[in-house]
C-alpha positions in Angstrom: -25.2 -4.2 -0.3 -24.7 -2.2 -3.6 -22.8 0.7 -4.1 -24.7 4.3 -4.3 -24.8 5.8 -7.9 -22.6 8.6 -5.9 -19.7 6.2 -5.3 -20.1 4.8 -8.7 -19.8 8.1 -10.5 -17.0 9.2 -8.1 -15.2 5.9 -9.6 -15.9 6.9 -13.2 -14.5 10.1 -12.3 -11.4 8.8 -11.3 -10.7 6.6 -14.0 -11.5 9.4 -16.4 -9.2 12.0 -14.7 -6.6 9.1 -15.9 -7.0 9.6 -18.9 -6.5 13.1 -19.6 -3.0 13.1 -17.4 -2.0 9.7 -19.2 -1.8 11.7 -22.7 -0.3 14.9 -21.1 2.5 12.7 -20.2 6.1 12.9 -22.0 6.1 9.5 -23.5 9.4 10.3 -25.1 10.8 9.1 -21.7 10.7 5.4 -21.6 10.0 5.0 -18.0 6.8 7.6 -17.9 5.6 6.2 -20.9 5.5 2.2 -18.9 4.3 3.7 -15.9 2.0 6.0 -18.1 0.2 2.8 -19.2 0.7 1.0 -15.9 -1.7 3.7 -14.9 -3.9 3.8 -17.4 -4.9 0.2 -17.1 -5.0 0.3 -13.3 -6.7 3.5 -12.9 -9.6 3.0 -15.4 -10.1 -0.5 -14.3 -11.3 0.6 -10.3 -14.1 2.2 -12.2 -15.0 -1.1 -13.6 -14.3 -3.3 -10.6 -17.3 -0.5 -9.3 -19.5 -1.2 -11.8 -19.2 -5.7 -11.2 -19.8 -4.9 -7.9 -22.9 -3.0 -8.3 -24.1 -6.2 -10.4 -23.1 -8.8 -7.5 -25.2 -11.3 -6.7 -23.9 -11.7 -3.2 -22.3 -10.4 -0.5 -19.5 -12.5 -1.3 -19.0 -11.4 -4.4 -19.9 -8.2 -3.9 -16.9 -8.3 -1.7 -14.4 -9.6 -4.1 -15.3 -7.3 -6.9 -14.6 -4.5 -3.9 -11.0 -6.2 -2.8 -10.4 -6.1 -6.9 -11.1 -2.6 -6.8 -8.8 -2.0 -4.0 -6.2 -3.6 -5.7 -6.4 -1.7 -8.9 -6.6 1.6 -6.7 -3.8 0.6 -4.5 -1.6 -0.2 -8.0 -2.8 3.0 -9.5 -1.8 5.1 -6.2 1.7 3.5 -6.4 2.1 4.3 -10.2 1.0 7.9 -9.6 3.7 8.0 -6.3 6.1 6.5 -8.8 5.1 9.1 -11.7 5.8 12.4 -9.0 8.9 11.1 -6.9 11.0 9.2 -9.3 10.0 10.9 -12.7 9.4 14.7 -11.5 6.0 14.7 -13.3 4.4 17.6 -11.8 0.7 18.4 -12.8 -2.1 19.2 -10.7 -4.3 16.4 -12.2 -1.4 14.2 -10.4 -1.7 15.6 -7.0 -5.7 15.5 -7.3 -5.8 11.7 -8.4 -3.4 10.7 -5.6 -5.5 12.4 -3.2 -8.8 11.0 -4.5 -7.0 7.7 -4.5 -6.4 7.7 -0.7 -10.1 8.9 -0.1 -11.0 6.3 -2.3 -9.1 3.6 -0.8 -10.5 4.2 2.6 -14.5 4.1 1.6 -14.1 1.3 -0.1 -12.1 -0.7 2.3 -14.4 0.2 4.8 -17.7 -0.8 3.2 -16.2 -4.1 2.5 -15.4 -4.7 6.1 -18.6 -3.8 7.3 -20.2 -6.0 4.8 -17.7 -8.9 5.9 -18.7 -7.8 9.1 -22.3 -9.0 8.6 -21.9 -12.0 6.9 
């Protein structure tokens, strides 16, 4: 199974919606600016976790590029939770990205059990 160019561009998406709220951040605080990059590394690597898995040669690796994926999305979702409750970030890019993240999350852990499911 490979990914649809739709999922792969909704990935690439994400990852570069992290960007443009990672440099509206106020990096003057200490704790926004580690989270800040916590995010930035997490969020922009789903997007490549997408990309292995469109270049898997298996279902079993197609698979554990996926449960990468789902890790870096899951991290990325915690830093943006982090980023609004404990910091008071508020910006609608913030809100989106959490929101995508959930959607995300679900799709992707979805197609990997259904491709677990076959194997």
């Amino acid at each position: 199974m490979r990914l649809s160019e739709d999922l792969r561009e909704r990935k690439k998406r994400f990852a570069s919606g992290v960007i443009p709220l990672y440099v509206a951040l106020p990096n003057r605080r200490k704790e926004v600016e580690i989270l800040g990059n916590q995010l930035l590394r997490s969020g922009t690597s789903v997007a490549a976790h997408a990309r292995e898995a469109s270049r898997a040669r298996s279902d079993m690796e197609f698979c554990s590029k996926l449960d990468g994926l789902l890790q870096e999305a899951d991290e990325s979702q915690l830093w943006l939770e982090l980023l609004g409750d404990d910091c008071a970030i508020r910006d609608g890019e913030l809100t989106y990205l959490h929101a995508e993240t959930e959607e995300l999350l679900a799709i992707f852990a979805t197609i990997v059990a259904k491709v677990r499911g076959g194997e």
